[in-house]
C-alpha positions as CSV (number, residue, x, y, z in Angstrom):
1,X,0.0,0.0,0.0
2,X,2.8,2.0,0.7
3,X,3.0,3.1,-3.6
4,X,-0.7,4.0,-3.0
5,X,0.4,7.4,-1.1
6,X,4.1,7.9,-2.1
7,X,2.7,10.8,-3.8
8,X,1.7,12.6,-1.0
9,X,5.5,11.6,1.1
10,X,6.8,14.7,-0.2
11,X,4.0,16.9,0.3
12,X,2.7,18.7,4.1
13,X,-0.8,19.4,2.0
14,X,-3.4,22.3,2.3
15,X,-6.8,21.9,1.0
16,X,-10.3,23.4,1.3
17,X,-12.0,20.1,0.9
18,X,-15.3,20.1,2.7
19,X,-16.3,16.5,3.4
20,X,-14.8,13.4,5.0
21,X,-14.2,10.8,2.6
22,X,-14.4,7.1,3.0
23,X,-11.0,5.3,2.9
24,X,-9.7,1.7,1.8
25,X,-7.2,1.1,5.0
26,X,-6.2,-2.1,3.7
27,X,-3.1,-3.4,2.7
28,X,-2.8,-3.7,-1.1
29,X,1.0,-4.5,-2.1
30,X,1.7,-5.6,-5.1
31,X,-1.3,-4.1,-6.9
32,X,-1.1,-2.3,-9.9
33,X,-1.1,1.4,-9.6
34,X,-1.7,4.0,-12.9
35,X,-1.2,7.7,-13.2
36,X,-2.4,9.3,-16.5
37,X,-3.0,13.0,-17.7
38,X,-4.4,14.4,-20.6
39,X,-4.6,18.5,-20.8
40,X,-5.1,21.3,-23.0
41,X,-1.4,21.6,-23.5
42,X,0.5,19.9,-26.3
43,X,1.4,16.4,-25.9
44,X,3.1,14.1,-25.7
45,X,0.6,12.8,-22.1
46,X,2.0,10.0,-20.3
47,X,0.4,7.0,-18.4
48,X,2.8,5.6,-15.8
49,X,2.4,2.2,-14.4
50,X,4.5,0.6,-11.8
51,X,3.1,-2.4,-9.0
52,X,2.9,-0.6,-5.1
53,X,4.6,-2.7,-2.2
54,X,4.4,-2.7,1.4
55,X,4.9,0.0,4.0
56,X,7.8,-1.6,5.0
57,X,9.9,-2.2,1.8
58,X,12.3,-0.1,0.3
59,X,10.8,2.9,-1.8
60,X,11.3,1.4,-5.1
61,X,8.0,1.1,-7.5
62,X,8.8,-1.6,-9.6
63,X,8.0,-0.8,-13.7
64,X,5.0,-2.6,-15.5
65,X,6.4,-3.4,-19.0
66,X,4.4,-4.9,-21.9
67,X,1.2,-2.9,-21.1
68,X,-1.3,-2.1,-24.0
69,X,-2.3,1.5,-23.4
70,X,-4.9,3.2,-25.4
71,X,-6.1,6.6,-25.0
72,X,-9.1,7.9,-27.0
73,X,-11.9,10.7,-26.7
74,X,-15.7,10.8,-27.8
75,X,-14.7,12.3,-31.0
76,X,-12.9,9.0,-32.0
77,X,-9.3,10.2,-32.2
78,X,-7.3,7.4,-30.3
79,X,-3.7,6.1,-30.1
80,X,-2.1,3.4,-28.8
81,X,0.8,4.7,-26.2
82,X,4.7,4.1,-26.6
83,X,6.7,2.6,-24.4
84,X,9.2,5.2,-22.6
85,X,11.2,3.3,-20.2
86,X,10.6,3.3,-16.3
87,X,7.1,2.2,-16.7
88,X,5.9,5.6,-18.4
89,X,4.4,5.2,-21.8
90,X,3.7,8.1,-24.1
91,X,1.3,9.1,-26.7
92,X,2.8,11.0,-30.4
93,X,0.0,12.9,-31.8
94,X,-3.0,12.9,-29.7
95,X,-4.3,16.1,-29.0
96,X,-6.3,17.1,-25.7
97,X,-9.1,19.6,-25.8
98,X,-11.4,20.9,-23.4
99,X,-15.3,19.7,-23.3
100,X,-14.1,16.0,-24.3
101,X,-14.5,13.0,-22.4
102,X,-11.8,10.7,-22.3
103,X,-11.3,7.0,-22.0
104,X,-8.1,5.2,-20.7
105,X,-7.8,0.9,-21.9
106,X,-5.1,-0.4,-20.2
107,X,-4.4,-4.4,-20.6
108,X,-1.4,-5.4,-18.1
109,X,-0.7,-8.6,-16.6
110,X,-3.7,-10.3,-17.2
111,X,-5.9,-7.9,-16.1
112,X,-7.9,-4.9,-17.9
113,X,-8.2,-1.3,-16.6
114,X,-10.4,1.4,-17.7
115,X,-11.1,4.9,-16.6
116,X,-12.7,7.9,-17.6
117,X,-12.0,11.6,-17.5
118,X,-14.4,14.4,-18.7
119,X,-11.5,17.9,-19.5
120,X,-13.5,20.9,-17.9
121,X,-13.9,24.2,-20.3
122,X,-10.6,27.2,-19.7
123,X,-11.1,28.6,-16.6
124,X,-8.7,31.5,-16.9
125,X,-5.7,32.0,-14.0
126,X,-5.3,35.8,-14.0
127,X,-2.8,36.1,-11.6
128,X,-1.6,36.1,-7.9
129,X,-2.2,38.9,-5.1
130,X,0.1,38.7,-2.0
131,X,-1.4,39.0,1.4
132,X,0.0,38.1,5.4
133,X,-1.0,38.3,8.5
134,X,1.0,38.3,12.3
135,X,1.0,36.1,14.8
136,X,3.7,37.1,17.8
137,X,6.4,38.5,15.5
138,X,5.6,36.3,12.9
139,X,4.5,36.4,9.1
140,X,2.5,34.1,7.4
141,X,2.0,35.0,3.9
142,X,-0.8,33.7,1.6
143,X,-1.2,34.3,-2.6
144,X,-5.0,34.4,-4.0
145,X,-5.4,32.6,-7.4
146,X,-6.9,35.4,-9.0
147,X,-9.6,33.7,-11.4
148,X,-13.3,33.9,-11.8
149,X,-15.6,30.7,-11.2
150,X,-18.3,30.3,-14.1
151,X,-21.6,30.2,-13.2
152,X,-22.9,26.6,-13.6
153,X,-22.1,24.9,-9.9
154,X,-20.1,22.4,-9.7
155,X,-16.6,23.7,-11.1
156,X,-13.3,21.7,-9.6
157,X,-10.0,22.9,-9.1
158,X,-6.4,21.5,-8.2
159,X,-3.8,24.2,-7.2
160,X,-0.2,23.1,-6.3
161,X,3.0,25.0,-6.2
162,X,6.5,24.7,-5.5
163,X,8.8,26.7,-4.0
164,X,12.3,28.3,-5.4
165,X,12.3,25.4,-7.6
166,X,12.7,23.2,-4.9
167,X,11.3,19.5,-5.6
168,X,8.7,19.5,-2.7
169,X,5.2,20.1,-4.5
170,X,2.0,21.6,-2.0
171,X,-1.5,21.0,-3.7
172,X,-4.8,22.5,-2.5
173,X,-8.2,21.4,-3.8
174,X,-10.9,24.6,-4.3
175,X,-14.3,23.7,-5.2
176,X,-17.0,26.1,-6.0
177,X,-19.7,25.6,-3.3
178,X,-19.0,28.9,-1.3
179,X,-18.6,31.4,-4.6
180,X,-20.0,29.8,-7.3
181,X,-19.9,32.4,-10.4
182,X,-18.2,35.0,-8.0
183,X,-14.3,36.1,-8.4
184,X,-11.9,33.6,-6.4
185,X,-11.7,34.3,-2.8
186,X,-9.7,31.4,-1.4
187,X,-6.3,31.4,-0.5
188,X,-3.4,29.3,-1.0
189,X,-1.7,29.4,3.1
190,X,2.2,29.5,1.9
191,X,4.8,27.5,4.6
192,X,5.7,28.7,8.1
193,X,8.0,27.9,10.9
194,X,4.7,26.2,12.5
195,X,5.8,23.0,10.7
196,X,8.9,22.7,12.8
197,X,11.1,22.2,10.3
198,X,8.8,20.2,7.6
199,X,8.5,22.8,5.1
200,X,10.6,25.7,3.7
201,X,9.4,28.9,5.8
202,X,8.6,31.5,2.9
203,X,10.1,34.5,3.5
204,X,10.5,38.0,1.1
205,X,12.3,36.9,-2.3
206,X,10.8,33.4,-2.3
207,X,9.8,32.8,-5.8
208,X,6.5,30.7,-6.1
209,X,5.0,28.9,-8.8
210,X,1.5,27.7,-9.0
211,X,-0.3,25.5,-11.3
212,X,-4.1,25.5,-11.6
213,X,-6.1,23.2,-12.9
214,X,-9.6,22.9,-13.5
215,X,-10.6,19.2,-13.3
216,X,-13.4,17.0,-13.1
217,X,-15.2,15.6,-9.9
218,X,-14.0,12.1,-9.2
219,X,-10.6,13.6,-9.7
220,X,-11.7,16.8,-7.0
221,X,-12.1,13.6,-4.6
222,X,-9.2,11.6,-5.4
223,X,-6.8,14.4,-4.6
224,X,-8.8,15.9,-1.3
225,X,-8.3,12.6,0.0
226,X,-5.2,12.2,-0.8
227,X,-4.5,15.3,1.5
228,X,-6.9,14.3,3.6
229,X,-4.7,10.6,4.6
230,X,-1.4,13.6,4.9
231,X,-3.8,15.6,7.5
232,X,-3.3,18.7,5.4
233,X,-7.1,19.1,6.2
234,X,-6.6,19.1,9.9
235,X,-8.3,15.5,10.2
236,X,-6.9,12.6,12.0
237,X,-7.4,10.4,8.7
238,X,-4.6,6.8,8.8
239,X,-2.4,6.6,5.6
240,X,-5.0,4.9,3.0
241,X,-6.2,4.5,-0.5
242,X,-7.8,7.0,-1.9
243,X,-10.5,6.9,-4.3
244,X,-9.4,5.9,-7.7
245,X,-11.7,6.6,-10.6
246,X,-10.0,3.5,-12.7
247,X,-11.6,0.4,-12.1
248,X,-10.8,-3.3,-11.9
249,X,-8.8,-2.7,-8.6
250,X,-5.9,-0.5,-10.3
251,X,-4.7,2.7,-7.6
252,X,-4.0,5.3,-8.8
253,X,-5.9,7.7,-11.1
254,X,-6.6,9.2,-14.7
255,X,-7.4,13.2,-15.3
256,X,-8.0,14.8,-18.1
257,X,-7.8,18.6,-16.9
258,X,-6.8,22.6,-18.3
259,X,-3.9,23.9,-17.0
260,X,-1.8,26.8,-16.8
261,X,0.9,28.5,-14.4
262,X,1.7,31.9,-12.4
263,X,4.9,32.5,-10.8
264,X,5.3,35.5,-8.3
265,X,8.0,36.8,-5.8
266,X,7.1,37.7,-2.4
267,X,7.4,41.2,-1.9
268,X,8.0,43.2,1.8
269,X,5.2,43.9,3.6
270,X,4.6,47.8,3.7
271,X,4.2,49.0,6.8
């Protein structure tokens, strides 16, 4: 089981997620665990597959070679997926557009796995604004996703961000159910001290870069809780499985989602 969160190892998550979700606790070593994107940017999109182990066995994910991977949409464009190396295959020419619904085929080991991802319409990622607030002598600083959620409820968001190009990624999910159709008003809470030496405290000159994307809503609850099991959510959840939308008893999870990226520096606070 211990492949079934590795994502989340390198992560001290923050999410607005506003529901507990049910959780697989048991041990599932050795199953076969897929993670596949399709976007709105040009290719190539990769589907990775590798076979989890136990919590107590080295942190090596071994590669599942000799997969047949398809990828197709409801328009009919399809391809069969290359294999890369390090159990990552690849498509060539398929192209990703928003409003499609996607279909992953995967036939490894004996088994079949399918999945299916519906790519949300643009929502546009104007910007970042810079806020803080004190506690003691201390600064906390926060950046806004300046965007504007469309009307129709039900919109779905993934934010993560790294920080001075440092390889720890922090992901936040955002749904619409408090400001649906309304400019964004919820922020992404940036590192501290609090974390006792867990996290990079952000300080003035930290560079920040953030990725949004808009995605669909089984992906919405694989991710919060997937930071619900790393108690970025402030729940007492154990290490678990979360959701996956693929079926068959694959872990993991397939999204087809828009993307796009800010970067901003954090500036002194003016007195």
């Amino acid at each position: 089981m211990k492949n079934t969160f590795y994502i989340i190892l390198s992560l001290f998550a923050l999410t607005s997620c506003e529901k507990e979700i049910d959780l697989d606790l048991n041990d599932q070593s050795g199953n076969i665990v897929i993670e596949g994107n399709v976007t709105n940017q040009p290719g190539p999109y990769t589907v990775k597959i590798t076979k989890s182990v136990g919590f107590s066995d080295p942190n090596q994910y071994p590669a599942v070679t000799g997969a047949q991977v398809i990828l197709s949409d409801d328009t009919g464009q399809t391809e069969t997926l290359q294999y890369a190396g390090n159990g990552m295959y690849q498509t060539s020419t398929f192209v990703g557009q928003p409003g499609r619904t996607y279909t992953l085929k995967i036939q490894a080991e004996g088994k079949q796995y399918t999945a299916q991802s519906s790519m949300p319409e643009i929502v546009h990622f104007d910007g970042l604004e810079q806020s803080s607030f004190k506690f003691g002598d201390k600064t906390t600083y926060t950046l806004l996703p300046i965007f504007t959620d469309p009307m129709p409820l039900g919109n779905r968001y993934l934010f993560s961000f790294t920080i001075n190009d440092l390889p720890k990624k922090y992901m936040n999910t955002f749904s619409d159910n408090v400001n649906n159709g309304m400019p964004n008003q919820q922020p992404l809470i940036l590192p501290n001290d609090d974390n006792k030496g867990r996290d990079h405290e952000v300080i003035v000159g930290d560079k920040i870069h953030v990725e949004m994307q808009s995605i669909d809503n089984n992906i919405f609850t694989y991710y919060s809780a997937l930071l619900q099991i790393s108690g970025g959510n402030g729940g007492g959840a154990t290490p678990a499985n979360p959701p996956s939308n693929i079926n068959n008893g694959a872990l993991g999870y397939f999204s087809a989602h828009t993307t796009d990226t800010e970067t901003f520096v954090i500036q002194p606070v003016t007195p």
